[in-house]
LOTI-962294 format. One record per residue (C-alpha): residue in one letter; x, y, z. Coordinates in steps of 0.05 Angstrom, whole numbers, plus 5000, padded with zeros to 4 digits. Layout:
N
aXYZ...
This chain:
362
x299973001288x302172311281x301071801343x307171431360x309170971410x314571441441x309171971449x304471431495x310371171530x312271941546x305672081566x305471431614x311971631653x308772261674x303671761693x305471621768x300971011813x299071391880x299170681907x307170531887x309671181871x312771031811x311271111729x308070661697x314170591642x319370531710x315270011738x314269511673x306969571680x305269851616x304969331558x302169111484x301169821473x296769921406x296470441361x290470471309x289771171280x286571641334x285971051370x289470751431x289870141473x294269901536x294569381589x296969641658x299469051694x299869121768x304868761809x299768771868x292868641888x288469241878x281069101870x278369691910x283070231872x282869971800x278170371775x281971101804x288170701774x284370611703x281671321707x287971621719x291471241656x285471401612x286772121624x294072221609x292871891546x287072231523x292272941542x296172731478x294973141418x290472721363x288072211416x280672081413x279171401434x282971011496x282070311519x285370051584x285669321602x287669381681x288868731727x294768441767x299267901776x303367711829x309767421819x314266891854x319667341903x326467171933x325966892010x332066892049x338666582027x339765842017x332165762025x328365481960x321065731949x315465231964x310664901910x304165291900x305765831946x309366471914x309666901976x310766782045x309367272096x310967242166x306367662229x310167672286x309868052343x315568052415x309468092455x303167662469x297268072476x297268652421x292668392363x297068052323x293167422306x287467872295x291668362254x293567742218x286667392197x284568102167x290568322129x290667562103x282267672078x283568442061x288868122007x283667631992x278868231982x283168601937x283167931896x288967501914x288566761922x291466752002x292166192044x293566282132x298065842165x296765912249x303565772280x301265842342x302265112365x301265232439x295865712428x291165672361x285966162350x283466162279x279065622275x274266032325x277066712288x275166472214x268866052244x271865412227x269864722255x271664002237x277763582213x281963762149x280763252093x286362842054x285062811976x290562361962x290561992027x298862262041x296863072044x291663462083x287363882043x286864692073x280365002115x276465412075x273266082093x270966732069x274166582011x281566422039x285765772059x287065632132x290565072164x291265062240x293664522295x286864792324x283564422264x287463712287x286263652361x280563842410x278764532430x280264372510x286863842496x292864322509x299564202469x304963982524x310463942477x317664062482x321464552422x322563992376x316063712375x313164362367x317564552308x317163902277x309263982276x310264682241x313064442189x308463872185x302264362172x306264782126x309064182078x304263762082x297264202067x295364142002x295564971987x292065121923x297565571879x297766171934x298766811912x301066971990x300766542050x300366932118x303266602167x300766712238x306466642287x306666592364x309967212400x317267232425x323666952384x323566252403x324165562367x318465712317x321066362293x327765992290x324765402237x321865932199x327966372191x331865702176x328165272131x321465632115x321766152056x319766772075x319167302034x317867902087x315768042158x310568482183x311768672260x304968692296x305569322365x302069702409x304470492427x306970182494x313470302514x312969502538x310469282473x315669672430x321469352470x319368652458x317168842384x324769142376x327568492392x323268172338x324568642287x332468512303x331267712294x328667792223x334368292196x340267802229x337067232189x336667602121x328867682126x326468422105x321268742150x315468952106x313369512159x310169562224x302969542244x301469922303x295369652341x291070012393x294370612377x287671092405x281370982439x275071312417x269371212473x262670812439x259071292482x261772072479x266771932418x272372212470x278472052433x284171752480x292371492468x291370912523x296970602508x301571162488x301971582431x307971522368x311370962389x310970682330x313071172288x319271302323x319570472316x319570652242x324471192253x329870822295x330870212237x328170592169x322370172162x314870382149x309470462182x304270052145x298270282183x295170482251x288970152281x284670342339x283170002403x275369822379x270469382413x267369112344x274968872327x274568422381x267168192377x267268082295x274367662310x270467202373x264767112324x268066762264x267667422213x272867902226x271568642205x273368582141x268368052128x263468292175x263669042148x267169052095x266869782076x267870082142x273670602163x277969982203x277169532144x279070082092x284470112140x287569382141x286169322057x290770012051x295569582108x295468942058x296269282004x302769632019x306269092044x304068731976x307169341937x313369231988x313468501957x312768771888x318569221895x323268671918x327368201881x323467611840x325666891848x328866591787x331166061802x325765601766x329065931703x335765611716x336964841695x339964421746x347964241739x350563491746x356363331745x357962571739x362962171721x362661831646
């Protein structure tokens, strides 16, 4: 029986990614399929970081090939790019960043900068080049999160060059003024020095840029809906009826500005005692699920109220750096990666494609 193209191509849309759940003919990620006699030969192109589940991915390809009739040798080239995506209306993308995203949370106090610094190093882990913007003028806390100390650097004497560690980006007001000097500011000030960090740090071509934003729906989150180019939002709870009311309001702030909500992280969401292994809903139980529920979004991922989540954070190597193959830092890489596949789904940004019309007069 004679190998053809149609017969691989048939055998890769019953082919389905357990991370996207879609073919991989549907989802473009098949190409330069080769045919040599008994022999045959694909890239699979993912549209998403995935480091930690290439090789299942691989293996799974392999084997639907080598199901066709004739086929005796397979070679699969696997590895991703990430692509450029649309941000909101009337908003053009920045230089050397391709995707923006935004953690917000309605209420100070659940985890979100913390939920932030992983999910930004879990990308990084599954082998995207991420950068993490901390918005929180008033209030920084990734220099001490990341274990950075020190003053940014200027390469070119007009731009400030980005923080680096554990293999990310970071730029911070926290980086720019001393640890005890508190930011007494007014709105425009604080927005103006937003955008200041975000424009003028020398990001080094981004694959995603996580930006760390203070809680409620106030001036910041304003700028960024307005002139920053997001490309989704991840909403950062706790189970608490308190915390789900303030994290509502959030949510509704992004979708009347034309941002898409990525999912929702719900922090905290059980207790399991260090000493008995008692497992306990502190906070509540489902709250964010029915979150999910109430505005057909997802649920990206549940994380437990953990001593070693705070302790890794206060010491400069959060858990995905500090213990990297543990169950919570399985947990945020499975978090990052499906809001990257949420990305990947969504529209891509053409608008570099497109010359620019003048019209003048001659």
């Amino acid at each position: 029986m004679q190998i053809t193209e149609l017969l691989v191509q048939s055998a890769l849309k019953l082919c389905v990614d357990p991370n996207t759940g879609k073919d991989f003919v549907t989802s473009k990620s098949a190409k330069n399929i080769q045919i040599t006699g008994n022999h045959v030969s694909v890239d699979i192109v993912l549209g998403y970081p995935a480091k930690s589940v290439m090789n299942d991915v691989k293996n799974l390809v392999e084997n639907h090939l080598k199901s066709i009739d004739g086929v005796e040798n397979v070679n699969v080239n696997i590895g991703s790019r990430i692509v450029a995506h649309k941000a909101q209306q009337g908003v053009t993308l920045m230089p050397n960043v391709k995707n923006i995203i935004a953690v917000a949370s309605g209420k100070g106090g659940v985890g979100k900068s913390t939920t932030s610094v992983n999910l930004a190093l879990a990308l990084a882990a599954e082998g995207a080049t991420v950068g993490l913007l901390d918005a929180d003028i008033y209030g920084p806390s990734q220099p001490q999160m990341l274990g950075i100390s020190g003053r940014p650097e200027s390469s070119d004497g007009k731009s400030m060059d980005p923080m680096l560690a554990h293999g990310i980006q970071a730029m911070s007001i926290g980086f720019l003024v001393d640890v005890d000097t508190p930011m007494v500011w007014r709105g425009p000030m604080v927005t103006g020095a937003l955008e200041q960090l975000l424009r003028e740090t020398r990001w080094d071509n981004l694959d995603y840029l996580i930006i760390d934003l203070p809680p409620g729906t106030g001036d910041i989150q304003l700028t960024l809906a307005q002139k920053i180019p997001v490309t989704g939002a991840i909403i950062v709870t706790t189970p608490q009826d308190i915390a789900l009311l303030d994290a509502r309001k959030g949510l509704k702030m992004f979708e009347k500005v034309g941002i898409p909500i990525l999912g929702i992280v719900e922090n905290m969401s059980t207790h399991i005692c260090s000493n008995c292994g008692h497992e306990e809903h502190i906070f509540g139980s489902g709250g964010g699920a029915l979150m999910c529920k109430d505005y057909n979004v997802d649920l990206l991922g549940s994380l437990p109220l953990d001593i070693t989540i705070r302790e890794q954070a206060d010491s400069g190597k959060p858990t995905v750096i500090a213990t990297p193959d543990s169950k919570i830092s399985n947990i945020y890489k499975e978090i990052a990666r499906k809001a990257a596949i949420k990305i990947a789904n969504a529209s891509l940004d053409h608008s570099g494609k497109f010359p620019n019309i003048v019209i003048q007069n001659t």
